[in-house]
C-alpha positions as CSV (number, residue, x, y, z in Angstrom):
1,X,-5.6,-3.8,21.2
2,X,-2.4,-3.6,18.3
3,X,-1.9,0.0,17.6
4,X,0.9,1.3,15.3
5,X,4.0,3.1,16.9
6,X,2.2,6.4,16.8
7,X,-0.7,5.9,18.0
8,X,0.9,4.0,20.9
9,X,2.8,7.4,21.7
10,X,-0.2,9.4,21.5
11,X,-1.6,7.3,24.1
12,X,1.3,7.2,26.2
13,X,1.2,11.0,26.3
14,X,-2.7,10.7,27.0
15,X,-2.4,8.3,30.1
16,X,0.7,10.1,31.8
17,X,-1.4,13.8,30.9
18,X,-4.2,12.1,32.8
19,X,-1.9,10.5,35.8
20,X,-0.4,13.7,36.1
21,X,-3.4,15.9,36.5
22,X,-5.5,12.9,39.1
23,X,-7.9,11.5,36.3
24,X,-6.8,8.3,36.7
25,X,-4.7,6.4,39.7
26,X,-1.5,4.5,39.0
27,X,-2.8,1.3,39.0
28,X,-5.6,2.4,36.2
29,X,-2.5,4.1,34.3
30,X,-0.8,0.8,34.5
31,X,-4.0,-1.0,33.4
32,X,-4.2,1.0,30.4
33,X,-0.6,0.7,29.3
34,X,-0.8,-2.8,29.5
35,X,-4.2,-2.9,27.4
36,X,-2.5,-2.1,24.2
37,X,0.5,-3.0,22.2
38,X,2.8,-2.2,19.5
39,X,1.8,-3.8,16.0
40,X,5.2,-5.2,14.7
41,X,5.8,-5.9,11.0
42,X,5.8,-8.7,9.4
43,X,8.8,-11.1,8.9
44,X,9.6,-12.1,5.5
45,X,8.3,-9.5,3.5
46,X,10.2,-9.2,1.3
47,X,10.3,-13.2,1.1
48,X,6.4,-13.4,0.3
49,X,6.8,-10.5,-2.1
50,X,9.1,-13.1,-4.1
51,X,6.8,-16.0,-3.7
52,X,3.7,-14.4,-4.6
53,X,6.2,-13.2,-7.8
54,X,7.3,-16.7,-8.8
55,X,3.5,-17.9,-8.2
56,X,2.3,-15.5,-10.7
57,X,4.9,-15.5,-13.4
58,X,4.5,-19.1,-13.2
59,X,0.4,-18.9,-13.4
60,X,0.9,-16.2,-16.6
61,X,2.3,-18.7,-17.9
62,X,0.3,-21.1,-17.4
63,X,-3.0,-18.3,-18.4
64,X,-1.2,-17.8,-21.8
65,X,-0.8,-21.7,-22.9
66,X,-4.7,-22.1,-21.4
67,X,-6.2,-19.2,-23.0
68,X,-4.8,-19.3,-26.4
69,X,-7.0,-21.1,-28.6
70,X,-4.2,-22.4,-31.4
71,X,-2.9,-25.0,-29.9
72,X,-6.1,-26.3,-28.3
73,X,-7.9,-26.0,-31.6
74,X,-5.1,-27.8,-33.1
75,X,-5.1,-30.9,-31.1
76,X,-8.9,-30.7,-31.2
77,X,-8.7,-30.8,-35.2
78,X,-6.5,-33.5,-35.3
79,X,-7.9,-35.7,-32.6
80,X,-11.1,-35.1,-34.0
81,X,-12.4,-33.7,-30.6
82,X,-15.6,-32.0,-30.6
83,X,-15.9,-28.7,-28.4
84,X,-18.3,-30.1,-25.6
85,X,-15.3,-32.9,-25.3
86,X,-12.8,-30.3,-24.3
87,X,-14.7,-28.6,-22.2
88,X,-15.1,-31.8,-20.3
89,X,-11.9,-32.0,-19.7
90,X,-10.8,-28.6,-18.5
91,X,-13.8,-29.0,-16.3
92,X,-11.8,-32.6,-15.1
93,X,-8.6,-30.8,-15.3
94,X,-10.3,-27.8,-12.5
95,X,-12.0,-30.5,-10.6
96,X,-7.9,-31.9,-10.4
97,X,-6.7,-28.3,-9.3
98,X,-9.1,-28.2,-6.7
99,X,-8.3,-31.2,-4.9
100,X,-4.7,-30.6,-5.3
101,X,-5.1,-27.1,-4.1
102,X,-7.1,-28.6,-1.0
103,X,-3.8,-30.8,-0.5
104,X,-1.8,-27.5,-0.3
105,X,-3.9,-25.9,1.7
106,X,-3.9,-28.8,4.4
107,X,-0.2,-28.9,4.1
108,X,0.7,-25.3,4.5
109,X,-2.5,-23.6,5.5
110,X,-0.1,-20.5,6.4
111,X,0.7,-19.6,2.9
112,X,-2.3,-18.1,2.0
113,X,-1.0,-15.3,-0.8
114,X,0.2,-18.8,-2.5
115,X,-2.9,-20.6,-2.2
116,X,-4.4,-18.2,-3.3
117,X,-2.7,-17.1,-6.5
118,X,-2.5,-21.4,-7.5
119,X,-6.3,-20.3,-7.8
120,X,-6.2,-19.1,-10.7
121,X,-5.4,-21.8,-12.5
122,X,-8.6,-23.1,-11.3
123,X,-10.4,-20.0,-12.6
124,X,-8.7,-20.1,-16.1
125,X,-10.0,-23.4,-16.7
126,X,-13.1,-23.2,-15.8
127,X,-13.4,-20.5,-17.5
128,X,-12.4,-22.5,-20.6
129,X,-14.3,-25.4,-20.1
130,X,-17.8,-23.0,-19.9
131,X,-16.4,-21.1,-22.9
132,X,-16.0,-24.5,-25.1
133,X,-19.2,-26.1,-23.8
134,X,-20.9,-22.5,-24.6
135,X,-19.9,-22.8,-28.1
136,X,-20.8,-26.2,-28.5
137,X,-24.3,-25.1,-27.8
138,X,-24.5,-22.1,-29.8
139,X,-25.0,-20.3,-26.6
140,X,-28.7,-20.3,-26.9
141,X,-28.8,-17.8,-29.9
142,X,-26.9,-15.5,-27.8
143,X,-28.2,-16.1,-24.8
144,X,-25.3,-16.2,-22.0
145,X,-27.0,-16.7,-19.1
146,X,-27.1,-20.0,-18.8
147,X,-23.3,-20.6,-19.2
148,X,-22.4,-18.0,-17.2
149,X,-25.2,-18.8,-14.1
150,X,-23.2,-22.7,-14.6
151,X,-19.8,-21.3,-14.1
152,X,-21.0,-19.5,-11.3
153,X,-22.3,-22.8,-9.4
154,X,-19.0,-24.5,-10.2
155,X,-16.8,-21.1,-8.9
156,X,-19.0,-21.6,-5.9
157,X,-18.3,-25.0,-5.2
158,X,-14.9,-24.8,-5.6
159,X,-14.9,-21.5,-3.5
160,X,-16.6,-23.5,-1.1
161,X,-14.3,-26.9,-1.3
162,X,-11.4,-24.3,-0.8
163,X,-12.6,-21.9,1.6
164,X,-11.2,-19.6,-1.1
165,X,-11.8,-15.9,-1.2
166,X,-10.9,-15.3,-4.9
167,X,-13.3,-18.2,-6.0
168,X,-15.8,-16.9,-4.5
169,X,-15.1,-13.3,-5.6
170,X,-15.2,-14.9,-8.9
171,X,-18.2,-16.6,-8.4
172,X,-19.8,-13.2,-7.4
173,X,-18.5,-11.4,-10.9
174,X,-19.5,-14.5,-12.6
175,X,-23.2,-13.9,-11.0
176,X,-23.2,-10.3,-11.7
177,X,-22.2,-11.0,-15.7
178,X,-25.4,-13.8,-15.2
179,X,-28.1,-10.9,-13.8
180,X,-26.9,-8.9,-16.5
181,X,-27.4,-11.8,-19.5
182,X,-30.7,-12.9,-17.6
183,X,-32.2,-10.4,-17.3
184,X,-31.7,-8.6,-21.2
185,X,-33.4,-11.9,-22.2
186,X,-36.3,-11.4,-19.5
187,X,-36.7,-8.6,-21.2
188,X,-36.6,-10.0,-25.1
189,X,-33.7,-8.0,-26.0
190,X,-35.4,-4.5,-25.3
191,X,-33.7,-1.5,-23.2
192,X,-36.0,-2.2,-19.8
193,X,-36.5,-4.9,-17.6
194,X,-40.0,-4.4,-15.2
195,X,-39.3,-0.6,-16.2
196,X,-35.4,-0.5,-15.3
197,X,-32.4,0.1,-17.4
198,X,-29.2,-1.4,-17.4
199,X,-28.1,0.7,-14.5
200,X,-30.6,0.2,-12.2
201,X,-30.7,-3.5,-13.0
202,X,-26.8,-3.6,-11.5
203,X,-28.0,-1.3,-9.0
204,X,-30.4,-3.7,-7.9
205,X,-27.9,-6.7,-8.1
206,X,-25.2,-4.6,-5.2
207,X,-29.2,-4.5,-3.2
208,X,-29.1,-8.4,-3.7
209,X,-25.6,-9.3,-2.8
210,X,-25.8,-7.5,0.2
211,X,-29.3,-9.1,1.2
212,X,-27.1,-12.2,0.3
213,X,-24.3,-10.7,2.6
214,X,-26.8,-11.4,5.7
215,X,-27.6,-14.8,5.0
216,X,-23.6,-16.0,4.5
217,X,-22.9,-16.1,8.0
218,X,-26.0,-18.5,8.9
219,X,-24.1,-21.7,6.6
220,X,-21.1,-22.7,8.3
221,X,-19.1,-23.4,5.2
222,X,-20.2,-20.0,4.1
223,X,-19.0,-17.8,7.3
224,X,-15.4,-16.8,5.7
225,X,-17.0,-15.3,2.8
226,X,-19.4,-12.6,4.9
227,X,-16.7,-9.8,4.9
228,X,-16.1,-10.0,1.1
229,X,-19.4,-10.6,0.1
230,X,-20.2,-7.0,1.6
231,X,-17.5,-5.8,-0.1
232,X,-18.2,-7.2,-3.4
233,X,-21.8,-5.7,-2.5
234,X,-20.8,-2.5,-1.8
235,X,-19.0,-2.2,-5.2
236,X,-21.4,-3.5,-7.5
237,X,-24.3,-1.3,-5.8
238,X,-21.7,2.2,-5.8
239,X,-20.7,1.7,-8.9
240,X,-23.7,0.8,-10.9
241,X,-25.2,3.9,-8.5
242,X,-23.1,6.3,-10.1
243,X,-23.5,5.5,-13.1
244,X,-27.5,5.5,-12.6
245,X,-26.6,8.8,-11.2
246,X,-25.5,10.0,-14.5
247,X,-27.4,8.4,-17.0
248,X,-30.7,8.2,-14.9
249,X,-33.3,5.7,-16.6
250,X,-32.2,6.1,-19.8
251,X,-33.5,3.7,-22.2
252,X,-29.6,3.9,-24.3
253,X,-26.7,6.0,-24.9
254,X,-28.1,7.7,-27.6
255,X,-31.6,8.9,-25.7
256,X,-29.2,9.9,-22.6
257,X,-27.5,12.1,-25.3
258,X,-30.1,14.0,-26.4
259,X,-31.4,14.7,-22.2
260,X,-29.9,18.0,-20.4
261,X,-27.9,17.2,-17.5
262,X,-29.9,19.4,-15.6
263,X,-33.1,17.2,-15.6
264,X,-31.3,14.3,-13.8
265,X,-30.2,15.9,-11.0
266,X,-32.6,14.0,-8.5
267,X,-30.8,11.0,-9.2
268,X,-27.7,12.7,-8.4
269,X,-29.3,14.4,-5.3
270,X,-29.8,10.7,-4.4
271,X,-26.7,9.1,-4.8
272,X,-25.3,12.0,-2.4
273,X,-27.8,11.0,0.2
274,X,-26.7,7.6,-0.2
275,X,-23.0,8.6,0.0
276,X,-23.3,10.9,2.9
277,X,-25.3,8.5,5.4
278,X,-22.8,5.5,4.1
279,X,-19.9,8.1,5.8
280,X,-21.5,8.6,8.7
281,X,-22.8,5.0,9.2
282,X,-19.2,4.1,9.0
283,X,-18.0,6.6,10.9
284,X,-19.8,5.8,13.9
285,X,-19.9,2.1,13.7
286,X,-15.8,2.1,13.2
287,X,-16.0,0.4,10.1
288,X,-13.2,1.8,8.1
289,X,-14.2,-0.1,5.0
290,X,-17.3,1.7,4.7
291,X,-15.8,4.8,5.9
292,X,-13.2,5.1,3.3
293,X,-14.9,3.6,0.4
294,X,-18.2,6.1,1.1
295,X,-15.0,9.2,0.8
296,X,-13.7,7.7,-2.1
297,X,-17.1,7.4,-4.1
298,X,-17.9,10.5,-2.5
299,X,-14.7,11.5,-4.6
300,X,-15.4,10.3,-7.3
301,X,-19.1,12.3,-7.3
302,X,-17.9,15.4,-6.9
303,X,-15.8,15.1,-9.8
304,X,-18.5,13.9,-11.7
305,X,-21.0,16.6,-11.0
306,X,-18.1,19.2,-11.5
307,X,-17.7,18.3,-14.9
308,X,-21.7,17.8,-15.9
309,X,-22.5,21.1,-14.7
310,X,-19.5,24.1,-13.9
311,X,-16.6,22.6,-16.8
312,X,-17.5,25.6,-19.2
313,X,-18.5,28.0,-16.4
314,X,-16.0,28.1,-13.7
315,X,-12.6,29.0,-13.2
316,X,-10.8,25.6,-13.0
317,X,-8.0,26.8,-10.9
318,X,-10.4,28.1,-8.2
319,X,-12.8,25.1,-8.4
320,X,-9.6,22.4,-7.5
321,X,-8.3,24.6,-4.9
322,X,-11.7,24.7,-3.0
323,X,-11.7,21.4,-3.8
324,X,-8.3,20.3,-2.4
325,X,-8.8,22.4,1.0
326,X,-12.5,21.0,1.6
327,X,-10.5,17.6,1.3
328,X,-7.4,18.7,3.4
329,X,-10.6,19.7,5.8
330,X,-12.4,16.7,5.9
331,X,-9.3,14.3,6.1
332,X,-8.0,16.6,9.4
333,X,-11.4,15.4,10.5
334,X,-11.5,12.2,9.9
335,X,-7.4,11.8,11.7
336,X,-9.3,13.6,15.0
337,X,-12.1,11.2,14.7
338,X,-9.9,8.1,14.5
339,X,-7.6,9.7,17.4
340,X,-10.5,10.1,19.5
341,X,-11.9,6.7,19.2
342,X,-8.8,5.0,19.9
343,X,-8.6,7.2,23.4
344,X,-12.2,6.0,23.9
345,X,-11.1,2.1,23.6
346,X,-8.1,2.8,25.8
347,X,-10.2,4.5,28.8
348,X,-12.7,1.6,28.4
C-alpha cells in the first residue's frame, strides 16, 4: 500500500503505540511496517508541465487555422468544392490522425499527457468534417440528431482504435448533445418527451450512461473506459438533477417563472436523498470519487436552496458562518474517517 509521508508517520506512531502496549508482537509490528510505503513524486514534473505546454500551444494553433471558416471557405470557392467534399476530407484527414497517433502511442506508450493532448486534433476535425457534411444536408430542417449521433460513432471508434480517454469522453458529450437533439424531435418540437422536460430527459441520460457503465467492462476493447464512463455518468445525472431540482417539470422558463419556489420542494427533498446516500455509499465503499463529488454537489445544494428560500429573510453573515463551521465539521469527519480506514488496511 503507497501512502503519503504523513500518513506513513501516523502509522508509524500507530504500530510502535501498539508494540509498546502488547497488541501486536515484533514480528507483526515488522509485518506491518513493511506492508506500506512512501509515495514518492514524480520525476520530471516540471518537464511534463513543459511538454503538455508546447503540445497545446502547438494544437491552439492548429484549432484556430481548423476552426476558422475563411480560409476553408475560400479555397472551397475557388476550387469549386462543395461542402459534403470537405467534410470528406477532414473526415480522411482524422482517419490520418488516428493512425498516426496509434504510431505514437506504440512508440512511446509512456507519454500519455502527449498522446493525449495530439487528440485533439482528432476531435477538431471531426468535429469539422460533421459540421460541413451537416450543412450540406440542411441538417434535416434543424434536426441535429443525426449528425451529431454520426460523430458520436466515429469519436467511438477512434476512442476505441486509440484506447483514448478524451475520445471517448468526447464521444459521451457528443451522445449526450444526440439525446438532447433526439429526443426534442421525438417530441415534434414541443416542451415534453413521454411527459418529461428537458431536465429530466438529461437526468435520465446520467441513468443511461451509468447502466452503460456496467456493460463497458464485459468488451475487452472497452475495459479502460469503465472508470470514466462512471464519471461521465455521475456528472451528467448530478448536474441535470440539480437543475431538475430547481426547475422541477417545468414545461419552459417562462411557466418555471411564474411557480413559487415553495411548491417544488419535493424535488429538492429528492435530490438531497440522492446526495446524502451517494456520501455515504462512498464513504463506506472507499471510493473517493464518489465521496468527494457527492460533498461537492452537496455544496453546491445548499447554496442553491439558501438562495431560493432564506436570501431576503436571513441574516447573511450568520447563514455563512453556520455554514462554514458545519463544513469545517463535516471535513474533521471525513480526515478521521480516511485516518481510520487507512489503520484498518494496515492491521489487515
Amino acid at each position: 500500500m503507497e501512502v503519503d509521508k504523513k500518513e506513513a508517520e501516523l502509522l508509524e506512531q500507530s504500530i510502535q503505540f501498539w508494540k509498546e502496549k502488547g497488541i501486536i508482537d515484533g514480528p507483526t509490528a515488522e509485518r506491518m511496517q513493511k506492508s506500506y510505503r512512501v509515495g514518492a513524486p514524480e520525476p520530471g514534473v516540471l518537464s511534463a508541465y513543459a511538454l503538455v505546454a508546447s503540445v497545446s500551444c502547438g494544437l491552439l494553433a492548429f484549432g484556430a487555422l481548423v476552426m476558422d471558416e475563411k480560409w476553408i471557405e475560400l479555397i472551397r470557392r475557388r476550387l469549386g468544392l462543395s461542402e459534403v467534399v470537405i467534410g470528406l476530407f477532414f473526415i480522411l484527414l482524422g482517419g490520418a490522425l488516428v493512425l498516426l497517433g496509434r504510431r505514437r502511442r506504440q512508440k512511446a506508450p509512456e507519454a500519455k499527457a502527449a498522446n493525449e493532448s495530439f487528440n485533439i486534433t482528432i476531435v477538431l476535425s471531426l468535429a469539422v468534417a460533421m459540421a460541413y457534411i451537416g450543412r450540406s444536408i440542411g441538417y434535416q430542417d434543424g434536426n441535429y440528431a443525426p449528425i451529431l449521433l454520426a460523430a458520436a460513432l466515429l469519436y467511438g471508434a477512434a476512442a476505441i482504435v486509440l484506447q483514448s480517454q478524451l475520445l471517448w469522453v468526447t464521444l459521451l458529450l457528443a451522445l449526450a448533445g444526440w439525446w438532447g437533439a433526439q429526443t426534442y424531435a421525438w417530441s415534434g418540437g414541443g416542451d415534453y418527451w413521454l411527459g418529461m422536460n428537458y431536465a429530466m430527459r438529461m437526468t435520465l441520460f446520467g441513468l443511461l450512461v451509468l447502466l452503460l457503465r456496467q456493460a463497458v467492462p464485459v468488451l475487452a476493447p472497452l475495459k479502460r473506459f469503465a472508470k470514466i464512463t462512471q464519471v461521465m455518468g455521475f456528472l451528467f445525472f448530478l448536474t441535470a438533477a440539480w437543475s431538475l431540482s430547481v426547475m422541477g417539470n417545468s414545461s419552459n422558463f417562462d411557466v418555471w417563472l411564474q411557480i413559487r419556489q415553495g411548491r417544488l420542494w419535493y424535488w429538492a427533498l429528492a435530490f438531497t436523498i440522492v446526495l446524502v446516500l451517494l456520501i455515504v455509499h462512498g464513504f463506506r465503499k472507499k471510493d473517493a470519487f464518489l465521496r468527494d463529488l457527492g460533498l461537492v454537489f452537496f455544496l453546491i445544494n445548499i447554496y442553491t436552496r439558501y438562495f431560493e428560500y432564506f436570501w431576503d429573510k436571513t441574516n447573511k453573515g450568520l447563514f455563512f458562518a453556520i455554514l462554514a463551521v458545519s463544513f469545517w465539521w463535516l471535513g474533521k469527519a471525513a480526515e478521521k474517517w480516511r485516518k481510520k480506514n487507512i489503520l484498518h488496511d494496515a492491521a489487515g
